[in-house]
N, CA, C and O atoms as a GROMACS GRO file, in nm:
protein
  424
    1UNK      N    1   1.708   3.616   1.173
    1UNK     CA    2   1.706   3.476   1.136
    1UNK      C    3   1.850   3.424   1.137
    1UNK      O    4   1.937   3.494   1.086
    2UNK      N    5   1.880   3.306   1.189
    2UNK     CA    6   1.986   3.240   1.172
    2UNK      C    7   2.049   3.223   1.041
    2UNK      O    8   1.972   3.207   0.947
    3UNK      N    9   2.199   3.224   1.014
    3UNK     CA   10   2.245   3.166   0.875
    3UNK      C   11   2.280   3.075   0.881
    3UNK      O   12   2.314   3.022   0.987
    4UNK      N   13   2.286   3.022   0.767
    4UNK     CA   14   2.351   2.863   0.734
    4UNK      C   15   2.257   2.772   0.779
    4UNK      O   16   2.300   2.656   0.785
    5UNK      N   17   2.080   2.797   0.830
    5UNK     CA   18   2.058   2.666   0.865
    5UNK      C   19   1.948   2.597   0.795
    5UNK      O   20   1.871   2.506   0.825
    6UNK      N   21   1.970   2.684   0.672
    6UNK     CA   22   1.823   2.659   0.555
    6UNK      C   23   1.933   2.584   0.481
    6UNK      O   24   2.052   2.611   0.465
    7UNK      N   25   1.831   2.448   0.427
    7UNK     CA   26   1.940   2.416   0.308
    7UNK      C   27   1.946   2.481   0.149
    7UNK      O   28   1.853   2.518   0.077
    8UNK      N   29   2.102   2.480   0.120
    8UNK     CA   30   2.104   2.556  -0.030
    8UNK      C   31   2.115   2.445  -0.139
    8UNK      O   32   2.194   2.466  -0.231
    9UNK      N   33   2.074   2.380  -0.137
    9UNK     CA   34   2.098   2.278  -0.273
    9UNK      C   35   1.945   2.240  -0.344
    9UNK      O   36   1.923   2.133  -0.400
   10UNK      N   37   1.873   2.319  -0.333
   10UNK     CA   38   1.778   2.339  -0.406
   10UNK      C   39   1.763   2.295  -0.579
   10UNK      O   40   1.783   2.380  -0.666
   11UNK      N   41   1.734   2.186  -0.605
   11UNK     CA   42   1.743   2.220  -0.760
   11UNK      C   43   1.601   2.110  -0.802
   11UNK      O   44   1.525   2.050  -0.726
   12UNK      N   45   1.609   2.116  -0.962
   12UNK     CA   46   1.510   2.052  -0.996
   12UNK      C   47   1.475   1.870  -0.968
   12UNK      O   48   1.523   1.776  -1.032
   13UNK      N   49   1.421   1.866  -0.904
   13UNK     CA   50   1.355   1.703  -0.914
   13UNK      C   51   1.224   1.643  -0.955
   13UNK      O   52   1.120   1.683  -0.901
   14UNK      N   53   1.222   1.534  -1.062
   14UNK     CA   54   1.164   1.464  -1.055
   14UNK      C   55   1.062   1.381  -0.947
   14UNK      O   56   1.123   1.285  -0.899
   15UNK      N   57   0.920   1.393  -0.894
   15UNK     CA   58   0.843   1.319  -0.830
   15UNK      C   59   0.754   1.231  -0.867
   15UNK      O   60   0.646   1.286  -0.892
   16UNK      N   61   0.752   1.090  -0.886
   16UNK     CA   62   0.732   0.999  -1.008
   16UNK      C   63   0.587   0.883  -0.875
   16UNK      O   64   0.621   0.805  -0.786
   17UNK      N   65   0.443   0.917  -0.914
   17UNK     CA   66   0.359   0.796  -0.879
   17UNK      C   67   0.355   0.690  -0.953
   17UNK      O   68   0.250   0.688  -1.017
   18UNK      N   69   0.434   0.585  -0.976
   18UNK     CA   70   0.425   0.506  -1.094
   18UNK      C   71   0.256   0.404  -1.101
   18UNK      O   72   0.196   0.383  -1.206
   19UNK      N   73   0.222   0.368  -0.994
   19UNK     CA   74   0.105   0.330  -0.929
   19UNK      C   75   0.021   0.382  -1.062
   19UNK      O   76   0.001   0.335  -1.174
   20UNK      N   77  -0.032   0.548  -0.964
   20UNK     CA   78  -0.111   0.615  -1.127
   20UNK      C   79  -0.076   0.683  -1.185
   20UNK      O   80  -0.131   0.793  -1.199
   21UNK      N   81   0.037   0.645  -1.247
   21UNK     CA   82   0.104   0.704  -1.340
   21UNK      C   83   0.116   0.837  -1.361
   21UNK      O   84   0.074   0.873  -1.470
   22UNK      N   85   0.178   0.958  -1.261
   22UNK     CA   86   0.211   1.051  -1.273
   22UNK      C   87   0.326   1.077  -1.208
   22UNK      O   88   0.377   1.014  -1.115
   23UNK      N   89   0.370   1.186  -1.272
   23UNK     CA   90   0.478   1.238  -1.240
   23UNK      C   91   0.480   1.415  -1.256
   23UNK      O   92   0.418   1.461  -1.351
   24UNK      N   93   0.552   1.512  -1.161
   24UNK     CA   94   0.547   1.636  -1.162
   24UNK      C   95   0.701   1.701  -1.134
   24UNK      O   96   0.780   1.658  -1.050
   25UNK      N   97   0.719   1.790  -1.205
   25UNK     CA   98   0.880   1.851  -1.188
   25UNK      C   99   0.903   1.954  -1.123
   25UNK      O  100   0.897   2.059  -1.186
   26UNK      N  101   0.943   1.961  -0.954
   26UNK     CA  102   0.946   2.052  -0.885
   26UNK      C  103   1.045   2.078  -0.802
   26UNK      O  104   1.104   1.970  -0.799
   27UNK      N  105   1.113   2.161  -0.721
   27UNK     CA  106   1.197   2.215  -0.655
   27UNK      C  107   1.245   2.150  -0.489
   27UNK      O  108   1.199   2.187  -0.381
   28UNK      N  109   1.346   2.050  -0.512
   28UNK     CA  110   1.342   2.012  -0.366
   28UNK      C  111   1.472   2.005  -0.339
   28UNK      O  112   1.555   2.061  -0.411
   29UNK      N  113   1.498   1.949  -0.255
   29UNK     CA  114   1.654   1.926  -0.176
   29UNK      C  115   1.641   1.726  -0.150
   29UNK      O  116   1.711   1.683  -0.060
   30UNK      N  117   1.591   1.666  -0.196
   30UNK     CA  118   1.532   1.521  -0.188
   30UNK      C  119   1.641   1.491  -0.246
   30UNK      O  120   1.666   1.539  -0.357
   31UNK      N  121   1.722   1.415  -0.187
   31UNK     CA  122   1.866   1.323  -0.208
   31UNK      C  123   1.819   1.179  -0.284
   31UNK      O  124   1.739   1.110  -0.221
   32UNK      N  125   1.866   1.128  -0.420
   32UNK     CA  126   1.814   1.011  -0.509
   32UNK      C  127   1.938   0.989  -0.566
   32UNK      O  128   2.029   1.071  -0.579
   33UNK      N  129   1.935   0.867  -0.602
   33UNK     CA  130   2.060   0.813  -0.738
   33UNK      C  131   2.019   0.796  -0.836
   33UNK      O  132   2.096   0.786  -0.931
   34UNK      N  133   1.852   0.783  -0.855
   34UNK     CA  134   1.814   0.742  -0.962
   34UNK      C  135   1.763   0.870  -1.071
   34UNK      O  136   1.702   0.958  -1.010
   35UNK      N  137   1.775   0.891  -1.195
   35UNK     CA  138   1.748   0.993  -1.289
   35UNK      C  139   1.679   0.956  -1.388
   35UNK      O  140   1.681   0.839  -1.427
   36UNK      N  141   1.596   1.062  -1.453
   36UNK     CA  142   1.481   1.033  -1.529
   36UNK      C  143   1.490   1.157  -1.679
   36UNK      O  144   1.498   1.280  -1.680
   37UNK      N  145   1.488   1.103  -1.740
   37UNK     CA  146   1.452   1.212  -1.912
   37UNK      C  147   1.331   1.276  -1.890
   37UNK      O  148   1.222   1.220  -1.904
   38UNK      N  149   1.344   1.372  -1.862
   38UNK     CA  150   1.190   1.460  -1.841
   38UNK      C  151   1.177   1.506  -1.966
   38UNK      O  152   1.263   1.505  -2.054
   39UNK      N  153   1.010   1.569  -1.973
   39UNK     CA  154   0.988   1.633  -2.150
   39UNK      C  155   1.055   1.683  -2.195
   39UNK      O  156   1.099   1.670  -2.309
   40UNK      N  157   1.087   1.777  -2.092
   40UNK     CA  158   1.187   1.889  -2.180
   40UNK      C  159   1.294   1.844  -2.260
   40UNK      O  160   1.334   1.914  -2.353
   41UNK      N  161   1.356   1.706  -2.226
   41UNK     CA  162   1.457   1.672  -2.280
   41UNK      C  163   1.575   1.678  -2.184
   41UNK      O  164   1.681   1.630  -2.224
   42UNK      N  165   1.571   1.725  -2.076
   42UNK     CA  166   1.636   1.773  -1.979
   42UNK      C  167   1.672   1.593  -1.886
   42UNK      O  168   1.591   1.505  -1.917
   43UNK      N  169   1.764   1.559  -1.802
   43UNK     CA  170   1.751   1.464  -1.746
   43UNK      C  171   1.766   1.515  -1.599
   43UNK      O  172   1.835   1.615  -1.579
   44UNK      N  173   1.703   1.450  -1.495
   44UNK     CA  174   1.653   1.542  -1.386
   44UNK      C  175   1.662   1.399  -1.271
   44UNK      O  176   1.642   1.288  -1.320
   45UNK      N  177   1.691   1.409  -1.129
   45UNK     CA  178   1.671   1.311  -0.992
   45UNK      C  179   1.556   1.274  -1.012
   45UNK      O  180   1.482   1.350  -1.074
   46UNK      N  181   1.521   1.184  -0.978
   46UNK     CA  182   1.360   1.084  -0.951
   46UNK      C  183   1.399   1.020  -0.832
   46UNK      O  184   1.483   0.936  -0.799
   47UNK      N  185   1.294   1.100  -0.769
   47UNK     CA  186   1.222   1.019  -0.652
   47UNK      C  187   1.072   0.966  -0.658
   47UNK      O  188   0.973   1.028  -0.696
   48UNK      N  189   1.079   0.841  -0.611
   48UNK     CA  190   0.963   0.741  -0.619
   48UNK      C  191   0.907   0.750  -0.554
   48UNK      O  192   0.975   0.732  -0.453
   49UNK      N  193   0.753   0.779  -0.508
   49UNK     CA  194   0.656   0.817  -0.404
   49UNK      C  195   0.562   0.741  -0.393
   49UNK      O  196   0.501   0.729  -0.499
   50UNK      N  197   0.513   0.670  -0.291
   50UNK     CA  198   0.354   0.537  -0.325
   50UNK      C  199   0.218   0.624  -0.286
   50UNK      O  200   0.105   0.575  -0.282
   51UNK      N  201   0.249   0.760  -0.258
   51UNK     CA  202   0.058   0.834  -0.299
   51UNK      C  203   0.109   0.981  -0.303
   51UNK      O  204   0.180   1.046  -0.225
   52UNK      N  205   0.052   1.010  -0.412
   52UNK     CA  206   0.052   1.129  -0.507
   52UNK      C  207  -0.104   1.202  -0.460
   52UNK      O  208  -0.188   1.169  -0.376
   53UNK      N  209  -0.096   1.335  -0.573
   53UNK     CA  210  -0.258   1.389  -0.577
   53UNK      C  211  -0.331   1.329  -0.633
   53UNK      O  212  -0.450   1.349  -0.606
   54UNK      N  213  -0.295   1.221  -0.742
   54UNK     CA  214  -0.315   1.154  -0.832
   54UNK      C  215  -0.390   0.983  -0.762
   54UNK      O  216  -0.474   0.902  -0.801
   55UNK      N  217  -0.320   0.996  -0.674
   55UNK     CA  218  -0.408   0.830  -0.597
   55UNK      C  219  -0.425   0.871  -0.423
   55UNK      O  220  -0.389   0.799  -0.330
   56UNK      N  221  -0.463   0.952  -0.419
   56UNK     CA  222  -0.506   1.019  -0.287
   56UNK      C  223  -0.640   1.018  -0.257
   56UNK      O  224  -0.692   1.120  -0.304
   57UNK      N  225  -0.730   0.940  -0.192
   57UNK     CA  226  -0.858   0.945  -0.186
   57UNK      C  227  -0.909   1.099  -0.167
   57UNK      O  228  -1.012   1.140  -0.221
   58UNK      N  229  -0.827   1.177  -0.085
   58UNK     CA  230  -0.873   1.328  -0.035
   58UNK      C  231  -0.864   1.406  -0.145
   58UNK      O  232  -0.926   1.512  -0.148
   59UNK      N  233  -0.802   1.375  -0.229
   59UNK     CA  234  -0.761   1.493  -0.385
   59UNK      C  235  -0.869   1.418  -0.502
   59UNK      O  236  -0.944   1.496  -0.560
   60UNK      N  237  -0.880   1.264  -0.542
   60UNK     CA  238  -0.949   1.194  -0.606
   60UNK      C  239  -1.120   1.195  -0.589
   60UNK      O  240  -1.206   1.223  -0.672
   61UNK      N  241  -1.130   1.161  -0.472
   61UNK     CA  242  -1.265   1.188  -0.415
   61UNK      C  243  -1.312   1.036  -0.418
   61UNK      O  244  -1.427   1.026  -0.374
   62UNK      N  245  -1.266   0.936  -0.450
   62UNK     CA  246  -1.278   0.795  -0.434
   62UNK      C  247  -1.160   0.740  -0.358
   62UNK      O  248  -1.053   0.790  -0.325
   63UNK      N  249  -1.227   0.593  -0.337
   63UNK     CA  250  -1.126   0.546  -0.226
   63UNK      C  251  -1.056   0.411  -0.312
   63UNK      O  252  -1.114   0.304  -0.333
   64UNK      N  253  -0.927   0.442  -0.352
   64UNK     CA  254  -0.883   0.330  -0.419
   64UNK      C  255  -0.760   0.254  -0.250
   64UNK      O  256  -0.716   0.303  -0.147
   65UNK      N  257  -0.755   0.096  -0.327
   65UNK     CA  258  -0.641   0.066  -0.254
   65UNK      C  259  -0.525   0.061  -0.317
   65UNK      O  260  -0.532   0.016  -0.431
   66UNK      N  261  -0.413   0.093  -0.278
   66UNK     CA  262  -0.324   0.103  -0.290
   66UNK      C  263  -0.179   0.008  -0.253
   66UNK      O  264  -0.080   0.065  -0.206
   67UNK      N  265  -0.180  -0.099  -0.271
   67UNK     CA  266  -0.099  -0.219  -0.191
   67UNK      C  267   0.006  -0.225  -0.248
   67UNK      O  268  -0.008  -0.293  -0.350
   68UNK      N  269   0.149  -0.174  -0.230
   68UNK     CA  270   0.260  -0.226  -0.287
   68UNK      C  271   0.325  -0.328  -0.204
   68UNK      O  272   0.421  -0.391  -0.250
   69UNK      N  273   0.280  -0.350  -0.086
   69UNK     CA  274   0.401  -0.441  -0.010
   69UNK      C  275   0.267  -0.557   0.040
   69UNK      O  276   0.247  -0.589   0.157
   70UNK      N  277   0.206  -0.595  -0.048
   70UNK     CA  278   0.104  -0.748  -0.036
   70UNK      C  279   0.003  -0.716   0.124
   70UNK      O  280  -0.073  -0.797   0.178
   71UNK      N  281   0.020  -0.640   0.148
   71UNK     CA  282  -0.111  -0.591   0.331
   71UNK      C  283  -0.190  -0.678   0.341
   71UNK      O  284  -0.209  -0.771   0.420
   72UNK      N  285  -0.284  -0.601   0.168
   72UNK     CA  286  -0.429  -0.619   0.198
   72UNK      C  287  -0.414  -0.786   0.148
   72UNK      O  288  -0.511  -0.858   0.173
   73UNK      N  289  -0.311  -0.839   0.088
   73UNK     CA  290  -0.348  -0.978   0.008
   73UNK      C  291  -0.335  -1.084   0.154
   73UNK      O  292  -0.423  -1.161   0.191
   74UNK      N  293  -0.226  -1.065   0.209
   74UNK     CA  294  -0.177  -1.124   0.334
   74UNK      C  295  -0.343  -1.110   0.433
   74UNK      O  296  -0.398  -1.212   0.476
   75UNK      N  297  -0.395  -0.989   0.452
   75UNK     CA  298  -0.500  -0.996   0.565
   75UNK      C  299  -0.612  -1.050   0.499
   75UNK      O  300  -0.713  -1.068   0.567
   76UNK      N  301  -0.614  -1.086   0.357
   76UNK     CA  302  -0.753  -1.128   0.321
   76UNK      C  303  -0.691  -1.295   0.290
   76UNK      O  304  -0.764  -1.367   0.221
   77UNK      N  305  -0.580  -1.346   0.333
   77UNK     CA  306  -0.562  -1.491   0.318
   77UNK      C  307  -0.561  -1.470   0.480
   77UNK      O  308  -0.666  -1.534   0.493
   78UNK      N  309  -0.540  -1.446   0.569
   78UNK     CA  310  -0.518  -1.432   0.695
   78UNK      C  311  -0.694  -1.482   0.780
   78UNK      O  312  -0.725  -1.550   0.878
   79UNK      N  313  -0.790  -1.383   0.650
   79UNK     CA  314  -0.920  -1.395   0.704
   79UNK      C  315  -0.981  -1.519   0.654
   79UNK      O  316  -1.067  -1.571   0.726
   80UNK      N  317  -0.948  -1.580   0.532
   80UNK     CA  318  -1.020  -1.706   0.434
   80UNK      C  319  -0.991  -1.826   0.564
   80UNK      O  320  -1.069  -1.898   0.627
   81UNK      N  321  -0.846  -1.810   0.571
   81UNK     CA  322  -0.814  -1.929   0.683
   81UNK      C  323  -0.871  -1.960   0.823
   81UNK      O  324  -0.890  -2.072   0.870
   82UNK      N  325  -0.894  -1.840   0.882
   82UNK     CA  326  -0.984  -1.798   0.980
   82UNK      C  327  -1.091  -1.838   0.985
   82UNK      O  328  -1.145  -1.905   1.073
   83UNK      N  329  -1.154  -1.773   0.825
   83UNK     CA  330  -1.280  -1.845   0.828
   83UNK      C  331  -1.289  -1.967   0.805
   83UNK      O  332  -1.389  -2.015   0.858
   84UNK      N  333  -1.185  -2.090   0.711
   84UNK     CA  334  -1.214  -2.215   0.676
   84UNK      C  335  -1.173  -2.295   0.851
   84UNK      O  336  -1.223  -2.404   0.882
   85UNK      N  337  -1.071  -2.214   0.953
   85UNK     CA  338  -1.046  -2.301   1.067
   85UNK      C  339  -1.218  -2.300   1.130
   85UNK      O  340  -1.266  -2.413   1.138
   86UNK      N  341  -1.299  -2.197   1.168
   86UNK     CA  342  -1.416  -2.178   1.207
   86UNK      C  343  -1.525  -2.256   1.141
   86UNK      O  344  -1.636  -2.246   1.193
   87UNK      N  345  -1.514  -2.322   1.048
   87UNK     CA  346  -1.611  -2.394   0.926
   87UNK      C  347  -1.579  -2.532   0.966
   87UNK      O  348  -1.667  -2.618   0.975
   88UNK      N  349  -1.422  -2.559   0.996
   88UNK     CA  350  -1.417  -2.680   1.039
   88UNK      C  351  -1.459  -2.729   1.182
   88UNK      O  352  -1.512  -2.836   1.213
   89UNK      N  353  -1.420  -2.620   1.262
   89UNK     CA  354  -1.458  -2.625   1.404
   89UNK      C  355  -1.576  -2.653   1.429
   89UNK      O  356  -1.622  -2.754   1.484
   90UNK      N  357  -1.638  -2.545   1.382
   90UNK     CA  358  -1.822  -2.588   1.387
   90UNK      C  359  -1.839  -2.750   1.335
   90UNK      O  360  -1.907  -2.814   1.416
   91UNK      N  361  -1.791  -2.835   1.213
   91UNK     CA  362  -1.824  -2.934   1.181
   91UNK      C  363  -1.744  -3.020   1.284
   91UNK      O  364  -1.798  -3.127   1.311
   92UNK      N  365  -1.640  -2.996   1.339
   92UNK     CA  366  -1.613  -3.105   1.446
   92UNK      C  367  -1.717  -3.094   1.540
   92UNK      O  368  -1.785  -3.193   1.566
   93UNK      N  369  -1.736  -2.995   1.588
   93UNK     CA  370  -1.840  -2.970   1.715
   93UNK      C  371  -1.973  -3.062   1.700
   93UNK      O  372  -2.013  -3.151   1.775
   94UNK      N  373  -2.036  -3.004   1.563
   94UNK     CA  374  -2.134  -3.123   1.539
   94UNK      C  375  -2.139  -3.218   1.501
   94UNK      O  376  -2.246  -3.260   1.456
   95UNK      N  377  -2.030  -3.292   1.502
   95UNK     CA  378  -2.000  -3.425   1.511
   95UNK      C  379  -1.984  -3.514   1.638
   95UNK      O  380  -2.015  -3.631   1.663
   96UNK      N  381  -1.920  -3.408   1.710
   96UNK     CA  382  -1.906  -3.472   1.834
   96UNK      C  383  -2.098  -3.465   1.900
   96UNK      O  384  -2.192  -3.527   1.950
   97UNK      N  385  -2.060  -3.369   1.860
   97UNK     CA  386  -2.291  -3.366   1.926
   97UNK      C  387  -2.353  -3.457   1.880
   97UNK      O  388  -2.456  -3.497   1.935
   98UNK      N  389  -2.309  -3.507   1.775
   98UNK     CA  390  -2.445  -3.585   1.748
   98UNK      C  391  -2.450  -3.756   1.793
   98UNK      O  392  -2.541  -3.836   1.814
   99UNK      N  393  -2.269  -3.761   1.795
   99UNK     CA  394  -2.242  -3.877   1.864
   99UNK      C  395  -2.269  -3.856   1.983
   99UNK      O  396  -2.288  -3.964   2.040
  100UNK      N  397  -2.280  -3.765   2.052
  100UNK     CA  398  -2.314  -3.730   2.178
  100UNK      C  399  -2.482  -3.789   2.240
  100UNK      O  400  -2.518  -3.842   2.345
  101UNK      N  401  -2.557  -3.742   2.104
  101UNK     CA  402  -2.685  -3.753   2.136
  101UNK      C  403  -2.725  -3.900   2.057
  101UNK      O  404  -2.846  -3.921   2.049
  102UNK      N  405  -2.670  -3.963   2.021
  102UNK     CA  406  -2.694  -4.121   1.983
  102UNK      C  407  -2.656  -4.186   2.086
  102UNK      O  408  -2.740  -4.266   2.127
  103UNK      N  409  -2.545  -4.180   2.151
  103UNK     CA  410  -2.505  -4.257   2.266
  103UNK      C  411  -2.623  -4.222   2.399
  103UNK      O  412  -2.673  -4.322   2.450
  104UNK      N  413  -2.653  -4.127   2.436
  104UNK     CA  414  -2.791  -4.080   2.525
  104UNK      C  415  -2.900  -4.163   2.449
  104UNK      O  416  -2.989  -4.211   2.519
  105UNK      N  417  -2.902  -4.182   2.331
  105UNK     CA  418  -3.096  -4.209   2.304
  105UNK      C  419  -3.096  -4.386   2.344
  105UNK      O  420  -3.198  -4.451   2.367
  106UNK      N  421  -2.958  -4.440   2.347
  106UNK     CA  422  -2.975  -4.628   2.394
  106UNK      C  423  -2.964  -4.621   2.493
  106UNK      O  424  -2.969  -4.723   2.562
   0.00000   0.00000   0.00000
């Protein structure tokens, strides 16, 4: 095996789902500025993660959503508008039809 090409800075970090609220204290090389008071009393790196075992449909067995950056809010105003342009369209359409079919019946 090659030397020198594993990294050695191994130490304890903080992995924090704030979402659902967990957090677990384990062994990485994950580069952070930010630090956290763990139980022990100990203060330890935190890194911030947006899906854990904890909000993982495959580990949970339900399907939650998960939106930190607005997705699902943006595609469900994306769809209302869609649908209110299509609501109006149809009512122009039958407007124009019906003036359509008054002008034919004289």
């Amino acid at each position: 095996m090659k030397s020198s090409i594993h990294p050695q800075d191994y130490r304890p970090v903080v992995f924090s789902d704030e979402v659902a609220g967990f957090a677990f204290l384990t062994q990485s090389t994950a580069q952070t500025s930010e630090t956290i008071k763990w139980e022990d009393g100990n203060e330890y790196p935190l890194v911030k993660v947006h899906i854990s075992s904890k909000s993982h449909p495959f580990f949970t067995g339900e399907e939650k959503i998960i939106d930190t950056e607005g997705r699902v809010d943006r595609f469900k105003a994306r769809a209302k508008a869609a649908e209110e342009r299509r609501a109006q369209m149809a009512a122009k359409a039958k407007k124009v039809n019906a003036k359509k079919a008054t002008k034919t019946e004289k």
